[in-house]
C-alpha positions as CSV (number, residue, x, y, z in Angstrom):
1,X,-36.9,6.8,-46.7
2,X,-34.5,4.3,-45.0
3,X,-31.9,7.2,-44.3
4,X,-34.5,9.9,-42.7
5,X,-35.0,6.9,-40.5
6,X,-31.9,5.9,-39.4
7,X,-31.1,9.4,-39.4
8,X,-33.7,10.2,-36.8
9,X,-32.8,7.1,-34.7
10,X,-28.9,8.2,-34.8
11,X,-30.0,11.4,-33.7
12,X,-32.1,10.1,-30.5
13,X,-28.7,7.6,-30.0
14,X,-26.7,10.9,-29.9
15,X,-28.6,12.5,-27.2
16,X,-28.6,9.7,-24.7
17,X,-26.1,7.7,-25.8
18,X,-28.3,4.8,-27.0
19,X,-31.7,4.0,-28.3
20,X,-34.5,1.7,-26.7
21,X,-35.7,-1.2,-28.7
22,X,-39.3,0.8,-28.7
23,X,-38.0,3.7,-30.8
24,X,-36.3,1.4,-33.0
25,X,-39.6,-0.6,-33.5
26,X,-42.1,2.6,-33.3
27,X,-40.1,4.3,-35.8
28,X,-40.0,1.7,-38.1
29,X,-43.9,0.8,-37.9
30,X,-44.8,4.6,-38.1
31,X,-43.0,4.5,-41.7
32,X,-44.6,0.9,-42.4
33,X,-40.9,-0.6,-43.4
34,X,-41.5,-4.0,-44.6
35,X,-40.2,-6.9,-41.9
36,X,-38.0,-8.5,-45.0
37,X,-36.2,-4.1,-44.7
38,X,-36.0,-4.4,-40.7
39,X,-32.8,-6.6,-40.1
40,X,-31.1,-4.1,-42.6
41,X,-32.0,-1.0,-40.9
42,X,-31.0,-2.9,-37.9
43,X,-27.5,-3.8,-39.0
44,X,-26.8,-0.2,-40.5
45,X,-27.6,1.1,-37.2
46,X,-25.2,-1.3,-35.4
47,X,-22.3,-0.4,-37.7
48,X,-22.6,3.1,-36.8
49,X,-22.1,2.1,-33.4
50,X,-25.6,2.9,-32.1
51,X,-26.3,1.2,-28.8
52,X,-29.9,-0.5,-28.7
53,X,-30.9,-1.1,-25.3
54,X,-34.4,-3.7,-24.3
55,X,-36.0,-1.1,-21.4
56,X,-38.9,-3.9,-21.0
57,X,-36.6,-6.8,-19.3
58,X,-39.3,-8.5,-16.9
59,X,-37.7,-9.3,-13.9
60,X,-38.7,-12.9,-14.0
61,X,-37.8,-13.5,-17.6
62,X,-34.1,-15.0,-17.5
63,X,-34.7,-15.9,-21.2
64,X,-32.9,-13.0,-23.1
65,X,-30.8,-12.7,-19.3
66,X,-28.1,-15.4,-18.9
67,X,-24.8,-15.1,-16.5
68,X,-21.9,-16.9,-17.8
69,X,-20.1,-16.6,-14.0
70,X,-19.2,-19.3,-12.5
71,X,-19.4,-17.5,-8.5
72,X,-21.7,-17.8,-6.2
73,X,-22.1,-14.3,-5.7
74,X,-24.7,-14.1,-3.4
75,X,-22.6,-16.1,-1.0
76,X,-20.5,-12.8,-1.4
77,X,-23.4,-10.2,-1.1
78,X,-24.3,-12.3,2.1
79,X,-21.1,-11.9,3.7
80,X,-20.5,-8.2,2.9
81,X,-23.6,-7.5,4.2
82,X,-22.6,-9.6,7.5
83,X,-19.2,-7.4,7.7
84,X,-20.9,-4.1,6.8
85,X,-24.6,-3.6,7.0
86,X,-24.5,-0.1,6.0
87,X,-23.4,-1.6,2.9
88,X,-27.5,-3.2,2.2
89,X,-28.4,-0.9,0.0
90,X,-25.8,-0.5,-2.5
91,X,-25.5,-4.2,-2.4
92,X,-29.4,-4.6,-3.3
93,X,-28.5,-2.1,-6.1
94,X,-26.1,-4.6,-7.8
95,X,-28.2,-7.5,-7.3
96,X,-30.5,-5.5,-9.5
97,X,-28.2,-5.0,-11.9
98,X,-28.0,-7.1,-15.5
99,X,-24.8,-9.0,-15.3
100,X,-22.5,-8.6,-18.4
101,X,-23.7,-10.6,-21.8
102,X,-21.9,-12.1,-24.2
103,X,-19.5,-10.2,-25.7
104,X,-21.5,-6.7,-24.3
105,X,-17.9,-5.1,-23.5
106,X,-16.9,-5.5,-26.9
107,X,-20.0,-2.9,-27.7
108,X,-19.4,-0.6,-24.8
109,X,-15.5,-0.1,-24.5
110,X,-14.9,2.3,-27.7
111,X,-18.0,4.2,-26.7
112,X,-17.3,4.8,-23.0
113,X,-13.8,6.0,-24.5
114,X,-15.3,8.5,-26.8
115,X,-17.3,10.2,-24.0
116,X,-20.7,8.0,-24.6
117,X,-22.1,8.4,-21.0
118,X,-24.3,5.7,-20.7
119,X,-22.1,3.1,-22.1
120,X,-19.5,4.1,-19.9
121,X,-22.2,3.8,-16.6
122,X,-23.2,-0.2,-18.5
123,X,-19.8,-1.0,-18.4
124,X,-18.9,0.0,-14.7
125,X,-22.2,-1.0,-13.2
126,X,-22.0,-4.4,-15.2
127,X,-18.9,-5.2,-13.8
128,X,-19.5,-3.6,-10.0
129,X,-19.8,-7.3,-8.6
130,X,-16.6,-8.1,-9.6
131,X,-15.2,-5.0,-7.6
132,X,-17.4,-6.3,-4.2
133,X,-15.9,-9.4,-4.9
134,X,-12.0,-8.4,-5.0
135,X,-12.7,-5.9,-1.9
136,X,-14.0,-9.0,0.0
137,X,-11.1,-10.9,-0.5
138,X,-8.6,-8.2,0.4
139,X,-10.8,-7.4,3.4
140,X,-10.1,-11.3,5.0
141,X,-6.8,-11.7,3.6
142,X,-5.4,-8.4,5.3
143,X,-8.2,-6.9,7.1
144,X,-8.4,-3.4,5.3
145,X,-11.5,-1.5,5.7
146,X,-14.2,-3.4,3.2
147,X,-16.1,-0.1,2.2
148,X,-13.0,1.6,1.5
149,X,-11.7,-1.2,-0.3
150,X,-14.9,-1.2,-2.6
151,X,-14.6,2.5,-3.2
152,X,-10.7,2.0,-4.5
153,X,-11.7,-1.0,-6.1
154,X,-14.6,1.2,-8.4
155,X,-11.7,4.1,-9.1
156,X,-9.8,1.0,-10.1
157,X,-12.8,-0.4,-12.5
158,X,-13.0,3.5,-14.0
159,X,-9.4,3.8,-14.8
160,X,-9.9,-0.3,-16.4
161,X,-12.0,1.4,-18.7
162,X,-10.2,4.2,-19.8
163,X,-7.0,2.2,-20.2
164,X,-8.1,-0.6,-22.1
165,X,-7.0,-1.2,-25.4
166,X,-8.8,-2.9,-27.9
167,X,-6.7,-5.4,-29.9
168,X,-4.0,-5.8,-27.3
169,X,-6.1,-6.5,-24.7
170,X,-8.3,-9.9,-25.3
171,X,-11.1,-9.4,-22.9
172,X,-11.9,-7.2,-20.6
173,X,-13.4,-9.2,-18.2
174,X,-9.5,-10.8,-17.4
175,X,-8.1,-6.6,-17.9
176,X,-10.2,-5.0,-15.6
177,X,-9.6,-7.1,-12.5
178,X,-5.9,-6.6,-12.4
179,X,-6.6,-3.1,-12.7
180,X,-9.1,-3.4,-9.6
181,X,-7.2,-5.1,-7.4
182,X,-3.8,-2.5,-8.4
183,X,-5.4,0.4,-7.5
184,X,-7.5,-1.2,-4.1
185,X,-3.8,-2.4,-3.0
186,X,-2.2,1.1,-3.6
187,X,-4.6,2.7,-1.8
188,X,-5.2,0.3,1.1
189,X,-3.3,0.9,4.5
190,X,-2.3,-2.4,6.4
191,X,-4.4,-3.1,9.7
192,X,-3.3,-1.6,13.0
193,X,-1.3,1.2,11.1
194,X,-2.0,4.4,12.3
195,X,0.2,6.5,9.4
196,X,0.1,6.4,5.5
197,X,3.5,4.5,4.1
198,X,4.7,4.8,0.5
199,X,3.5,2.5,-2.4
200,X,6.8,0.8,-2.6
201,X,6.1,0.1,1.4
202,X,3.5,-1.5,1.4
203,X,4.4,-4.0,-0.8
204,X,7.1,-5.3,1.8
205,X,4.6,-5.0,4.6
206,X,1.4,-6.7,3.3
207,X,4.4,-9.5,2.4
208,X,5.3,-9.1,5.8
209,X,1.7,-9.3,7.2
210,X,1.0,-12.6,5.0
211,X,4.0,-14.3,6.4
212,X,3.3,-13.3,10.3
213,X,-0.6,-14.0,9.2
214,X,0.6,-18.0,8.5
215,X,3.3,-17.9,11.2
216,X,2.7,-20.8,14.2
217,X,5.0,-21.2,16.6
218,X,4.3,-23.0,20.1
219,X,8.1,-21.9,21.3
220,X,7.8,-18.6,21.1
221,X,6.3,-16.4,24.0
222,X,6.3,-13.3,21.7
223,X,5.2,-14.2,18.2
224,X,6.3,-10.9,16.9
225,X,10.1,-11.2,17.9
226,X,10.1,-15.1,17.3
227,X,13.8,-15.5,15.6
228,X,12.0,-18.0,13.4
229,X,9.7,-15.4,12.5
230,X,12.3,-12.4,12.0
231,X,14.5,-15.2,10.1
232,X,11.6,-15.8,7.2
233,X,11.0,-12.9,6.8
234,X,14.3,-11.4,6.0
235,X,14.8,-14.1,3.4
236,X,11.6,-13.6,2.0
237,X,11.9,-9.6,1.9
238,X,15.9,-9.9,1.6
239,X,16.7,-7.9,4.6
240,X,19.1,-8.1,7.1
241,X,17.9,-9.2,10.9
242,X,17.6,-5.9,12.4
243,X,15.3,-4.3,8.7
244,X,13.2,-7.7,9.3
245,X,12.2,-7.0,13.3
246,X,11.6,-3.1,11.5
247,X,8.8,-4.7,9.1
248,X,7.3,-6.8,12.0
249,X,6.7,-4.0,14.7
250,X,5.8,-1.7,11.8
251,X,2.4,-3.6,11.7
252,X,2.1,-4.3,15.8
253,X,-1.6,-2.5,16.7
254,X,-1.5,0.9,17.6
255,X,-2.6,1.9,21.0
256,X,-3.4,5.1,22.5
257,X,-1.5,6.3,25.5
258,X,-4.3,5.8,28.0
259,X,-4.9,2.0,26.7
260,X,-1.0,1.6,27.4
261,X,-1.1,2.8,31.2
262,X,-4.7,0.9,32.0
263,X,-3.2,-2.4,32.3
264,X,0.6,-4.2,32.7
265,X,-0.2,-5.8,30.0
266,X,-0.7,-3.3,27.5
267,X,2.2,-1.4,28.9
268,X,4.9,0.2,26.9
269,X,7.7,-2.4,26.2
270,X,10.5,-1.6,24.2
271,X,12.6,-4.8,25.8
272,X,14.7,-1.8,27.5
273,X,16.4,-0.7,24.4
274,X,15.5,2.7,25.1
275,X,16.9,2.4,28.5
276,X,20.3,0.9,27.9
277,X,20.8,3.4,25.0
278,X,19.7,6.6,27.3
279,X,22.1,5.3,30.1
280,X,24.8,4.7,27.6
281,X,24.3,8.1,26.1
282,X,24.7,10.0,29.8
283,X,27.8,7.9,30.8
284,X,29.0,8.7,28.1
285,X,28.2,12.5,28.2
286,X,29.5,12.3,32.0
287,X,33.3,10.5,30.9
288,X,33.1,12.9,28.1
289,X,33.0,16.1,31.3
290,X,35.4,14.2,33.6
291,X,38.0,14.0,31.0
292,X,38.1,17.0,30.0
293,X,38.1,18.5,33.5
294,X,41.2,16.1,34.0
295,X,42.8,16.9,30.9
296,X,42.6,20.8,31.6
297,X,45.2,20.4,34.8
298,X,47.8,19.1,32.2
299,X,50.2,21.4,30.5
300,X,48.9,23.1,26.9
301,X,51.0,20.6,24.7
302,X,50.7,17.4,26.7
303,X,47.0,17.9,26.9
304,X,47.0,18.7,22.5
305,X,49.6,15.4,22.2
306,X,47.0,13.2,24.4
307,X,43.9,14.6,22.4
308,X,45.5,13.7,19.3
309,X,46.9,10.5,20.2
310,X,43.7,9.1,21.2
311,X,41.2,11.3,19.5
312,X,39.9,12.8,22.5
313,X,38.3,16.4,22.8
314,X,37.2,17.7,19.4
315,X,39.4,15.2,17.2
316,X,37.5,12.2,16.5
317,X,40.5,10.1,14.8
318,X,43.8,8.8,16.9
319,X,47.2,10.0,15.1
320,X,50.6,8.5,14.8
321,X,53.2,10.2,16.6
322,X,54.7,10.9,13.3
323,X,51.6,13.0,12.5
324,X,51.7,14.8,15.5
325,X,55.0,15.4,15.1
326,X,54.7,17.0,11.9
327,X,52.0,19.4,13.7
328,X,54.5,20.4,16.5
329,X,58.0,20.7,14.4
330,X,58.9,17.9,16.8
331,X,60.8,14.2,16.2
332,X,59.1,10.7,16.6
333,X,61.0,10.1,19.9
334,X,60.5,13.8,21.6
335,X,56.7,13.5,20.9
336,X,56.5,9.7,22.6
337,X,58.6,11.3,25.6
338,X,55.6,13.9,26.0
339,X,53.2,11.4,25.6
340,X,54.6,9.3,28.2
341,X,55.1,12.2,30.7
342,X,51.6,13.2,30.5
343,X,49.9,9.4,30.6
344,X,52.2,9.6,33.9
345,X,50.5,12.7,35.2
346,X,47.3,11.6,34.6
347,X,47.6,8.2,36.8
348,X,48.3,10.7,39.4
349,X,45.3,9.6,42.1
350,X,44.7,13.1,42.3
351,X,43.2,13.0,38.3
352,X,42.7,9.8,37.9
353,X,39.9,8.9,40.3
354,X,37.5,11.2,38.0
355,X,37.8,8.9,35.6
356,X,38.6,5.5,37.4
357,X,34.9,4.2,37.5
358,X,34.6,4.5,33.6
359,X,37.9,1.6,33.3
């Protein structure tokens, strides 16, 4: 008789993934098993990893209901709510929601594993606080988007699940949270960036973002190119000067064109870098045209002996008059003689006040 019960309970267990206490209790009363037979039935059903579930929890009875947490989470709940308020009702979800029991995981893990639906949806929803939680403190540490946060943070609570290994793992109350806050940081995007960096990136840059976050400097007009600022944090990322001032403007605020021409202040500043290096470029471009005009009025080999002498034209390297002698079939002496002729011709004030201004 005892195994057409437990038989008939096992087979309700299989089709929702665990039984209530009432068809536990109905069963066993409509086959009038004595009370001394009830823990046994119990036990057999618990061995065979058949979830019993109470469905008749009153609200107000915290007797079977205890929560070993030592948080104050709704102090948390309050402040998400402040941040986010489209975020009421899924937090009034969780509040509803029994927090984990003693030892519960233990029961859950290997059954979520195996595809047991509703122990996999207890263990997630049991352990959703802990998820608001980490967000939370991600969200005022580096001011990432909260709701996204708490979305990564819940793919990181699924994958805790599926990872964890009984017997290497102690708890999973100390596993899951590392697994939480992994996947919320890969995902997350510092504040103010506009584009999506590599994982390996952002490590450097929420670094980066904690030093300038704790930075104070009264000295500095612009705390984002303070030399004491640029100087931590190339020790702390072990960088060079000019990788460090990289990392610092890679978190400045984006701005849109039209917010940059409103206002002096929010006007483009690049401290004239671009400047200097675009007027370098075009006097460089222009020497580069006024020599070789000059150069054109010499004779063929002068003008090939002064190219490769001083790596001018398309030759990027000086040679030694040896070398260029070897090119022409020439001696040492005869190639320094043509050198010499043409530097002569080219102080000529006729060719040389193209080029004068550049000296």
């Amino acid at each position: 008789m005892h195994q057409g019960i437990i038989k008939y309970i096992f087979n309700q267990y299989k089709q929702k993934g665990y039984v209530s206490e009432d068809v536990v209790f109905d069963a066993l009363i409509d086959n009038n098993i004595p009370l001394d037979e009830v823990d046994h039935v119990c036990e057999t059903l618990l061995s065979m990893g058949v979830l019993i579930k109470n469905d008749n929890v009153d609200e107000d009875d915290n007797v079977f209901i205890y929560d070993r947490s030592q948080t104050d989470f709704e102090e948390i709940y309050r402040q998400v709510i402040e941040i986010d308020e489209s975020l009421a009702p899924f937090i009034d979800e969780i509040r509803i929601i029994t927090p984990p029991q003693h030892r519960e995981w233990y029961n859950l893990i290997l059954q979520a594993q195996n595809g047991n639906s509703y122990a996999k949806e207890r263990i997630v929803l049991m352990y959703l606080r802990i998820v608001i939680k980490t967000a939370l403190y991600h969200h005022q540490r580096y001011n990432i988007s909260l709701s996204e946060a708490i979305q990564d943070g819940c793919i990181g609570l699924i994958i805790a699940v599926e990872k964890f290994e009984v017997g290497k793992q102690d708890n999973f109350s100390q596993y899951a949270p590392w697994w939480i806050r992994q996947y919320l940081m890969r995902e997350a995007e510092p504040a103010g960036t506009i584009f999506r960096y590599p994982v390996h990136h952002k490590d450097k840059m929420f670094l980066t973002y904690d030093i300038i976050s704790q930075h104070n400097c009264d000295k500095c007009m612009d705390e984002r190119l303070c030399p004491l600022l640029i100087e931590e944090v190339s020790q702390k990322l072990e960088c060079d000067y000019s990788e460090a001032v990289t990392w610092i403007h890679s978190l400045s605020p984006a701005l849109s064109c039209e917010e940059m021409l409103e206002t002096d202040e929010n006007s483009f500043n690049d401290n004239d870098i671009f400047e200097e290096k675009l007027d370098d470029f075009l006097d460089y471009k222009e020497l580069k045209t006024n020599l070789d005009i000059v150069l054109s009025t010499l004779k063929d080999r002068e003008r090939k002996v002064i190219e490769f002498r001083f790596g001018l034209g398309n030759y990027s390297e000086p040679m030694t008059l040896e070398e260029i002698g070897t090119i022409f079939n020439l001696t040492r002496e005869r190639i320094r003689q043509i050198e010499s002729k043409a530097i002569k011709r080219l102080r000529h004030p006729s060719r040389s006040k193209a080029i004068k201004s550049y000296w």
